[in-house]
C-alpha positions, 0 to 999 in steps of 0.5 A, spaced: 356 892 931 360 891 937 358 893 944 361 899 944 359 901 937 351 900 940 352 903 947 355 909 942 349 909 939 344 908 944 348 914 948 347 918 942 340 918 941 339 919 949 343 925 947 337 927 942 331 925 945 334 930 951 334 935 947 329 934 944 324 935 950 328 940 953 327 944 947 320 942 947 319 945 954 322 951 953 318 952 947 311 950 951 314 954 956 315 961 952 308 960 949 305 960 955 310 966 958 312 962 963 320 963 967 325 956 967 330 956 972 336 954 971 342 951 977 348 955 976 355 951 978 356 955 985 349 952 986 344 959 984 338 959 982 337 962 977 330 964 973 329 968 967 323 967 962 323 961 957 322 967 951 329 969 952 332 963 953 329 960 946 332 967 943 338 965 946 338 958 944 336 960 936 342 966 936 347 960 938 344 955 933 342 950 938 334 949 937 333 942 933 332 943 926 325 945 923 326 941 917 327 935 922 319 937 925 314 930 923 307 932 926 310 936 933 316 932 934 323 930 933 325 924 929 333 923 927 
């Protein structure tokens, strides 16, 4: 494997263990009935509560596969 080979790898499960705890965050964050705040690009703050965001994140297929879960986590 070459070095960019690797660092492809590497960037990619970086990548996914991002994903992974945001994911996680959100999720906890819903349970709890608690808001997340998000910076927007012209530099608002924006808050809006983790239960809409976790809707909003399922509506657009972007929640890690439940298939995938092993003992409350993630694993690829």
């Amino acid at each position: 494997m070459s070095t960019r080979e690797e660092y492809q790898e590497f960037s990619n499960r970086l990548r996914y263990g991002l994903e992974i705890a945001e994911q996680q965050l959100i999720e906890e964050t819903a349970r709890r009935e608690g808001k997340l705040c998000y910076g927007h690009p012209n530099g608002k703050i924006i808050h809006i509560a983790a239960s809409d965001v976790l809707k909003e994140r399922e509506n657009s297929g972007i929640t890690c596969p439940q298939s995938d879960l092993v003992e409350g986590s993630w694993f690829r």
